[in-house]
C-alpha positions in Angstrom: 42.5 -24.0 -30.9 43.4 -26.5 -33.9 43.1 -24.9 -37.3 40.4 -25.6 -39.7 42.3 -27.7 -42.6 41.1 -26.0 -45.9 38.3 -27.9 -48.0 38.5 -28.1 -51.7 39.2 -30.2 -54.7 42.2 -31.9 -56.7 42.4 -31.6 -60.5 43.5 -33.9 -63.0 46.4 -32.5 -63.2 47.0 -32.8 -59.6 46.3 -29.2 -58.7 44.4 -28.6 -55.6 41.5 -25.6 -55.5 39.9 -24.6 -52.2 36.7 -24.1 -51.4 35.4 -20.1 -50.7 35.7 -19.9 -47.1 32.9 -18.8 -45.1 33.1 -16.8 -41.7 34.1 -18.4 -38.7 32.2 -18.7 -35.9 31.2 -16.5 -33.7 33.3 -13.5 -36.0 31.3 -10.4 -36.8 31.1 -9.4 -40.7 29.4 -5.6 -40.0 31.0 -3.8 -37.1 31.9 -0.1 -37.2 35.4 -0.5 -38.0 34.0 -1.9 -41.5 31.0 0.5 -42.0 31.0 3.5 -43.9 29.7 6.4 -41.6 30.2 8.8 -39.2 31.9 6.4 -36.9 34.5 5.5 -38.7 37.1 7.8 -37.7 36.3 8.0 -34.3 37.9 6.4 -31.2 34.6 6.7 -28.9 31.1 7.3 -29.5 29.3 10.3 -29.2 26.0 9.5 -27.5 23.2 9.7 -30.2 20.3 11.2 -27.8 18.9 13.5 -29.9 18.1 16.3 -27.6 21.7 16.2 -25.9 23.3 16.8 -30.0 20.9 19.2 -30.9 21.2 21.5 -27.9 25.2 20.2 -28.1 25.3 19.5 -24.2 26.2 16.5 -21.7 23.5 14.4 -19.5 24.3 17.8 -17.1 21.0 19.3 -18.7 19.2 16.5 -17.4 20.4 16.5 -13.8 18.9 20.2 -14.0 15.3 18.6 -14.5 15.5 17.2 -11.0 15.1 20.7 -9.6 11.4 20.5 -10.7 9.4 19.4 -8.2 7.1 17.1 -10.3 9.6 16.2 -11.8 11.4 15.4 -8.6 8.7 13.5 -7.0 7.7 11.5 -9.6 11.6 10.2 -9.6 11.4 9.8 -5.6 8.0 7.8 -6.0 9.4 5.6 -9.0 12.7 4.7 -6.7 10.4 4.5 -3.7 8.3 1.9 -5.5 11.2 -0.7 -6.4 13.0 -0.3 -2.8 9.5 -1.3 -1.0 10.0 -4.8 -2.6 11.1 -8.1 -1.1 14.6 -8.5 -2.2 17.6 -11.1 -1.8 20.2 -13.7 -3.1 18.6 -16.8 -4.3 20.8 -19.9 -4.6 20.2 -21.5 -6.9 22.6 -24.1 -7.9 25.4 -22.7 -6.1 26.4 -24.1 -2.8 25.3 -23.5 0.4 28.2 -21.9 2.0 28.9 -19.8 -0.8 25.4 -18.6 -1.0 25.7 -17.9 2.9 28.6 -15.9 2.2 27.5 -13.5 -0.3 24.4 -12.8 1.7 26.7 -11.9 4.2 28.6 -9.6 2.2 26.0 -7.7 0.8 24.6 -7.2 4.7 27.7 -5.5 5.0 26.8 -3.0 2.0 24.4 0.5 2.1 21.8 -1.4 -0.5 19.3 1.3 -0.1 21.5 3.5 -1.2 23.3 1.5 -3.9 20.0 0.7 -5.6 19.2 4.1 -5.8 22.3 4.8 -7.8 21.8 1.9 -10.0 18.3 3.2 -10.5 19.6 6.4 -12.0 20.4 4.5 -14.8 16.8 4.7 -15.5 17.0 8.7 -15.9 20.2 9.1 -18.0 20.3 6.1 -19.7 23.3 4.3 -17.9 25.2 4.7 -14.9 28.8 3.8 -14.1 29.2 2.4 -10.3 32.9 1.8 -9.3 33.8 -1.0 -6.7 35.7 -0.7 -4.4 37.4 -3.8 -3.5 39.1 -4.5 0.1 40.5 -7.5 1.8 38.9 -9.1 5.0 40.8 -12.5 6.1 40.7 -14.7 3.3 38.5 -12.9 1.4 38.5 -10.0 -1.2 35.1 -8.6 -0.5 32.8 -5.1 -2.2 33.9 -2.4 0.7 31.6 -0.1 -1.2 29.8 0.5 -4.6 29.4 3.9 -5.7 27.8 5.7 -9.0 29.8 8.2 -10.8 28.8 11.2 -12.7 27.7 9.5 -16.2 29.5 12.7 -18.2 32.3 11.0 -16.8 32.0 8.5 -19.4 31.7 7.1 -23.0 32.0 4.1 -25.0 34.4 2.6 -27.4 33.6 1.8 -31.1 33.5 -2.1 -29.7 30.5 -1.0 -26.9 33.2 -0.9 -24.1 33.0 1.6 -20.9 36.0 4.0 -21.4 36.9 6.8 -18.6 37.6 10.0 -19.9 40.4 11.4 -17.3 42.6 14.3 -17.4 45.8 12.5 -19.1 43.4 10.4 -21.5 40.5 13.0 -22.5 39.2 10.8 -25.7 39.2 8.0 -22.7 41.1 4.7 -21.5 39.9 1.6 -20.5 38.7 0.3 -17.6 40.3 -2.5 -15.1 38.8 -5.5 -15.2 36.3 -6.1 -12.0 36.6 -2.5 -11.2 33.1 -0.9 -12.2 29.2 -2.3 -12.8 27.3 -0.1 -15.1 23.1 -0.4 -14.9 21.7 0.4 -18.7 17.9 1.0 -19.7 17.4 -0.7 -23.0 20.8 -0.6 -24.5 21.5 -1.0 -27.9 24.0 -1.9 -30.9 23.5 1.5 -32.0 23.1 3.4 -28.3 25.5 1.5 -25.6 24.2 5.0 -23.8 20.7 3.4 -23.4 17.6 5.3 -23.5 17.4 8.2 -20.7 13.7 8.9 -19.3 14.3 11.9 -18.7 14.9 12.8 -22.1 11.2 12.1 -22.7 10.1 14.8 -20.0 12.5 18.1 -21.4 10.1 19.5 -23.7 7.1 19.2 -21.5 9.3 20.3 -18.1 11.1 23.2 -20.3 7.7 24.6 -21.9 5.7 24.5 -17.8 8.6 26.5 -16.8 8.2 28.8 -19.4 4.2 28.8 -19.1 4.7 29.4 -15.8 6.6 32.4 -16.0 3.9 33.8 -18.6 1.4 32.7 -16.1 2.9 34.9 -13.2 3.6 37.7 -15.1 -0.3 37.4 -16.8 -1.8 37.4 -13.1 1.2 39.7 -12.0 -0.8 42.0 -15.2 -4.5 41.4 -14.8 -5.2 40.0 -11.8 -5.6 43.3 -9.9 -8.3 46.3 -11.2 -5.9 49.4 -12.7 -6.4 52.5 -11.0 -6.6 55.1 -13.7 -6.5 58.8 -12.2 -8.1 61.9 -14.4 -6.5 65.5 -14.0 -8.0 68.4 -15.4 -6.7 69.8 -18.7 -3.9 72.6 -18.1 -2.6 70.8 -15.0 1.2 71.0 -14.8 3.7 68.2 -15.5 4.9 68.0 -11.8 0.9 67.6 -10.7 0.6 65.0 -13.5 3.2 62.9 -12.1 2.5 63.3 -8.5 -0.8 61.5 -9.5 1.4 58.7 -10.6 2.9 58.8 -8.0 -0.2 58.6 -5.6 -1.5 55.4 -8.0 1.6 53.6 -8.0 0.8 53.7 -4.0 -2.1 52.6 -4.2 -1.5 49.8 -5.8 1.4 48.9 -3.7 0.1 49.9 -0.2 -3.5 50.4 -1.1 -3.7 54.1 -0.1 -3.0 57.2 -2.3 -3.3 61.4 -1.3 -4.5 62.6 -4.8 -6.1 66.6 -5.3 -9.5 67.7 -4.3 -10.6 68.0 -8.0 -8.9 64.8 -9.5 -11.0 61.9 -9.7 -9.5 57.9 -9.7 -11.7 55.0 -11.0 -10.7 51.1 -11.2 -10.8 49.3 -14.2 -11.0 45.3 -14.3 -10.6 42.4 -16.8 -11.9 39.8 -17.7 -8.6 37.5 -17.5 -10.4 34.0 -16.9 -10.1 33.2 -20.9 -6.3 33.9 -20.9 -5.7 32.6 -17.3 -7.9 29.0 -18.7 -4.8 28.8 -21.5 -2.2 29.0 -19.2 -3.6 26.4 -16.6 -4.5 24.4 -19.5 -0.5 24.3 -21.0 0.8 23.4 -17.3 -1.1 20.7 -16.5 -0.8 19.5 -20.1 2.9 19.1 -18.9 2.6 17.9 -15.6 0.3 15.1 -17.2 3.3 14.5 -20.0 5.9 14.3 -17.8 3.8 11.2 -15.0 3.2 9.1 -18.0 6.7 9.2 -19.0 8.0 8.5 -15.5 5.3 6.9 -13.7 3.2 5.3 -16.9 -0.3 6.9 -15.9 -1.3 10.9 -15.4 -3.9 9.6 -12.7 -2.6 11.8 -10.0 -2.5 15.1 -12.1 -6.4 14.0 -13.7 -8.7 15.8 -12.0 -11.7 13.6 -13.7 -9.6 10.5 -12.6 -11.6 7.5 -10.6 -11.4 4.7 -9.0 -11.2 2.3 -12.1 -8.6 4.7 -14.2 -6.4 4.5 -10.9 -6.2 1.1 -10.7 -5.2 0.6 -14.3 -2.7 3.4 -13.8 -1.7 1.6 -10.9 -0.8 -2.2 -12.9 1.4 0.4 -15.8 3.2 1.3 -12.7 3.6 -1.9 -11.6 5.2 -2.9 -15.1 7.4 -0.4 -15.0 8.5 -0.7 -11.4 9.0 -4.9 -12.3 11.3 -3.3 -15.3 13.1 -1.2 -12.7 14.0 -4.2 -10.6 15.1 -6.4 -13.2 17.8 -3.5 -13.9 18.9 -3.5 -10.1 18.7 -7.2 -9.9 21.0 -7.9 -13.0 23.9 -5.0 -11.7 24.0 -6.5 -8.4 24.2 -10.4 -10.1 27.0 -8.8 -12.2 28.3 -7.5 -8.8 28.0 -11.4 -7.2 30.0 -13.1 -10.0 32.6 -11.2 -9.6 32.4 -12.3 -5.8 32.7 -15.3 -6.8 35.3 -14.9 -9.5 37.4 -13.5 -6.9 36.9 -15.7 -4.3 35.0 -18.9 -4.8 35.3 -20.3 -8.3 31.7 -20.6 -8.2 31.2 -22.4 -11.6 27.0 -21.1 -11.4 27.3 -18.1 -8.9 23.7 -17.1 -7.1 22.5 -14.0 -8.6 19.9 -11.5 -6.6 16.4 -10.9 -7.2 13.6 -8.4 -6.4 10.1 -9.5 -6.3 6.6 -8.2 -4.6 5.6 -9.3 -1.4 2.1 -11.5 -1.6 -0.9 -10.6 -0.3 -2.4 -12.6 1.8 -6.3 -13.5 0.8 -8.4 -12.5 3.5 -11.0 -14.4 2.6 -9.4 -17.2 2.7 -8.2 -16.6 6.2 -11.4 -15.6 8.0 -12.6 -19.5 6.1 -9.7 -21.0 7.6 -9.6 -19.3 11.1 -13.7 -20.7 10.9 -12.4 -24.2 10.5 -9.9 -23.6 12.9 -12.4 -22.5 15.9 -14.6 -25.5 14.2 -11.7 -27.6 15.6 -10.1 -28.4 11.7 -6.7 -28.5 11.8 -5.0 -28.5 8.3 -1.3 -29.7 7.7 2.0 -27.8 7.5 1.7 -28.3 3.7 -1.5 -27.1 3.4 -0.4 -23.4 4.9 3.3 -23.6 3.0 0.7 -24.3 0.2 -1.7 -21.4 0.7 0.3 -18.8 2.1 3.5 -18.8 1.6 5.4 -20.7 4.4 8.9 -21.7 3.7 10.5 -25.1 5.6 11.5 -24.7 8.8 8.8 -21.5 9.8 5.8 -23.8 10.6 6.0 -26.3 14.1 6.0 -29.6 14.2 2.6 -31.4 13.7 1.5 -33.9 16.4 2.8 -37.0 16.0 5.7 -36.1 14.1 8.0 -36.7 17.0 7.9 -33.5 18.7 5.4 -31.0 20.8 3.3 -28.7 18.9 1.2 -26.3 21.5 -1.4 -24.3 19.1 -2.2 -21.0 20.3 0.4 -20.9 23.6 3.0 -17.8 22.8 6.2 -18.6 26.0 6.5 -14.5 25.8 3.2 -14.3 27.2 4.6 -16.9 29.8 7.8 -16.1 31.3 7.5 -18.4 34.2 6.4 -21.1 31.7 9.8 -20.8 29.7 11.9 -20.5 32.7 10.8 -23.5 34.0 11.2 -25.2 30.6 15.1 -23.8 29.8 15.5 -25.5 33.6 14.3 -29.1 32.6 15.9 -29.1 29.4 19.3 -28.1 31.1 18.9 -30.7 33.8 18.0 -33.2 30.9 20.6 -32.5 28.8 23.0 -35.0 27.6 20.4 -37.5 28.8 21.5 -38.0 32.3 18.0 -37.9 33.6 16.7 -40.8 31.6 19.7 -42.7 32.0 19.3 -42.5 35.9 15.5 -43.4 35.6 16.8 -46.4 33.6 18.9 -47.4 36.6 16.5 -47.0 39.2 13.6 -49.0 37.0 16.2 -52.2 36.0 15.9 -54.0 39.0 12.2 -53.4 39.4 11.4 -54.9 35.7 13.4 -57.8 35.9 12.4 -59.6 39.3 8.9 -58.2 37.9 9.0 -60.8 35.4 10.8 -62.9 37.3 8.9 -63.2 40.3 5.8 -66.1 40.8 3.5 -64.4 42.9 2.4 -60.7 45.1 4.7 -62.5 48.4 7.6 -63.0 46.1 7.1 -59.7 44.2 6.5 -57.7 47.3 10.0 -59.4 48.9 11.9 -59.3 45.8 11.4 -55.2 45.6 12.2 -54.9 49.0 16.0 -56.8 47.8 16.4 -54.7 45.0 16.5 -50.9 46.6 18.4 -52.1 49.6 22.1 -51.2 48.0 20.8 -48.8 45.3 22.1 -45.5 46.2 18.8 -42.6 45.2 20.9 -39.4 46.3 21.6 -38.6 42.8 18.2 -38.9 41.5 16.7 -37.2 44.5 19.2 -34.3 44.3 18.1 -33.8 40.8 14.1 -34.6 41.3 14.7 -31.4 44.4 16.3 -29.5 42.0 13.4 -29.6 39.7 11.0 -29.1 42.3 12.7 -26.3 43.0 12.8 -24.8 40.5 9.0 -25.5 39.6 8.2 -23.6 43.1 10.3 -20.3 42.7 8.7 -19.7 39.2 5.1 -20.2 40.4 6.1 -17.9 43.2 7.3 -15.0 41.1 4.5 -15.1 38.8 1.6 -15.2 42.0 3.5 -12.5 43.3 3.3 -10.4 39.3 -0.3 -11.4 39.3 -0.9 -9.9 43.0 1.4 -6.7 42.0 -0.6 -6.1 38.4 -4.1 -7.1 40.4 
């Protein structure tokens, strides 16, 4: 790159005084390496999650969380959600072959579990995926893609994914094309990203807590207490052999007690105490959908029809937010395909999207026209639902066949017979012997001046014309015409 020559001004006197020079392009004036702060002496950063430097743990605290089971199913619903969508490599500008080949590729890949990996990035933030890379002909291709623990890893003052091994503990950096690492909303300030889980450790931490208050205030009041009298002057040993009797009865239901002591049951009234409780839990469980799944529909009981579905389209934002992560990791994962092998200058990347649903009213309007006897174009249904090139048959006319409503499954004899004439016609050796046969005939045809002369002038032409060929090949058909309406008589009597 050719130096900038300096801009300024000559004096009188023949002295020259440059101009101030601004930045250059593209160079950073604040960075961490110039700030003043808490940074500054530091060779990797500490991630800023605030519940993670108060409680002075790793993301470990939030793996725990997925031992709740609303917790846990609300994670297995989210992931559920983005892996039920249509998903592959669109081309682009790229070429065909290459996009050919990196559809192939990733066939060869577990993507089901791969995008569940990548989608843990949405629960701690990010998550580190190493490649790993083998060689298959020609080709270095993605053996295998697989997430590593996150506490594995931190980042550089300059935003860059170090490893933190045994010989380098403050961490060392990474080959190049070696990892992919998915991010939720990463920042300047937070490479890390922002963890969802992080939003549901309060509410998951105070349900377990509530809960075990809740068990212990049922455990407490939700039986009557026995309460056995003795008379005054009984004996210590008497007293406690009541206690005894009690404590079995409210174990096994059943106590021996003396003739002249007397047991009664008192109860309480735990319905106000037990209200708080329930009220704290589900409180939680509520906190902790709308954090993961955007809507507490399925822990309102009051929820109807109309709340559901806008619950519902939150999800639906958030799963579209999901896939956009999974879709730019697996991109990432493509260039480097391409890098590697291709030189793709504009490499296909790999996208997620929702499958359309089909209008029903729509249909039962166009299967009326149909049995009406309307028949719309091909681009009329690529139009209206989604056909692609290439799905839809040929119209009539357009230089091929198009049977509407015959399925060849449903006729087996039907597409034997056809796979027969095609064979027989292949290379267009029937058409060229009906060409032969029908020469002669056309031109003393046209050259002939009346029926005598017509009638004698066909008689000429066949005399050295050899048919065997063309009869061998007409028997042949027939043939095979015969044995298939044989077999299927003989179904159809067998079935009957």
């Amino acid at each position: 790159m050719t130096r900038r020559a300096p801009t300024g001004l000559y004096l009188p006197s023949g002295e020259f005084v440059a101009f101030a020079q601004g930045p250059a392009l593209g160079q950073q004036l604040v960075t961490r390496q110039t700030a003043l702060g808490q940074f500054s002496g530091l060779t990797w950063l500490p991630n800023p999650d605030p519940i993670l430097k108060k409680m002075g743990k790793s993301i470990e605290v939030y793996r725990d969380l997925l031992s709740d089971a609303h917790v846990a199913g609300c994670v297995r619903r989210r992931k559920a959600a983005v892996r039920a969508m249509e998903r592959g490599v669109e081309r682009r500008s790229a070429g065909a072959r290459t996009a050919k080949n990196i559809e192939a590729i990733l066939a060869d890949l577990p993507l089901a579990r791969i995008i569940g990996e990548i989608l843990d990035a949405v629960l701690y933030g990010y998550q580190p995926l190493e490649i790993v890379w083998e060689r298959v002909g020609n080709f270095v291709v993605p053996a295998d893609v697989i997430g590593r623990p996150p506490e594995w890893f931190v980042y550089s003052r300059n935003n860059e994914l170090m490893f933190r091994s045994q010989a380098c503990p403050m961490g060392e950096p990474l080959p190049p094309n070696s990892f992919l690492c998915a991010r939720q909303e990463p920042t300047y300030f937070n490479p890390y990203g922002a963890p969802d889980l992080a939003l549901v450790f309060w509410p998951t931490t105070f349900k377990r807590g509530g809960l075990g208050f809740w068990m212990q205030f049922a455990e407490k009041y939700g039986m009557p207490w026995p309460v056995g009298k003795y008379p005054r002057g009984t004996e210590t040993g008497e007293i406690d052999q009541l206690l005894d009797s009690l404590e079995q009865m409210v174990r096994d239901g059943v106590a021996a007690v003396p003739a002249d002591s007397s047991i009664e049951f008192l109860t309480h009234d735990q319905s106000q105490g037990a209200d708080a409780y329930e009220k704290l839990l589900l409180f939680c469980r509520s906190e902790v959908a709308i954090a993961l799944l955007g809507q507490n529909q399925t822990t309102e009981v009051s929820a109807n029809k109309a709340s559901a579905e806008a619950g519902i389209m939150v999800t639906r934002d958030i799963r579209e937010s999901d896939a956009e992560i999974v879709a730019s990791t697996l991109s990432d994962l493509i260039r480097m395909v391409c890098e590697l092998n291709f030189h793709e200058p504009a490499p296909p990347v790999y996208q997620l999207w929702e499958q359309e649903e089909i209008d029903e009213t729509r249909a039962v309007r166009d299967k009326a026209l149909h049995d009406a006897g309307v028949r719309p174009t091909n681009v009329y249904w690529m139009r209206a639902y989604g056909f692609q090139e290439g799905e839809l048959a040929p119209e009539e006319g357009s230089g091929a066949p198009a049977f509407a409503g015959i399925d060849l499954e449903l006729f087996p004899d039907q597409a034997a017979l056809d796979a027969a004439v095609d064979a027989l016609a292949e290379g267009g050796a029937l058409q060229a012997q009906a060409e032969r046969l029908l020469a002669p005939l056309i031109e003393r045809i046209e050259s002939a001046g009346g029926e005598a002369e017509l009638l004698g002038a066909l008689a000429e032409a066949y005399q050295d014309m050899n048919p065997d060929q063309l009869v061998q090949t007409l028997t042949r058909l027939i043939f095979a015409a015969s044995v298939a309406g044989r077999l299927a008589a003989e179904e159809s009597l067998q079935n009957g």
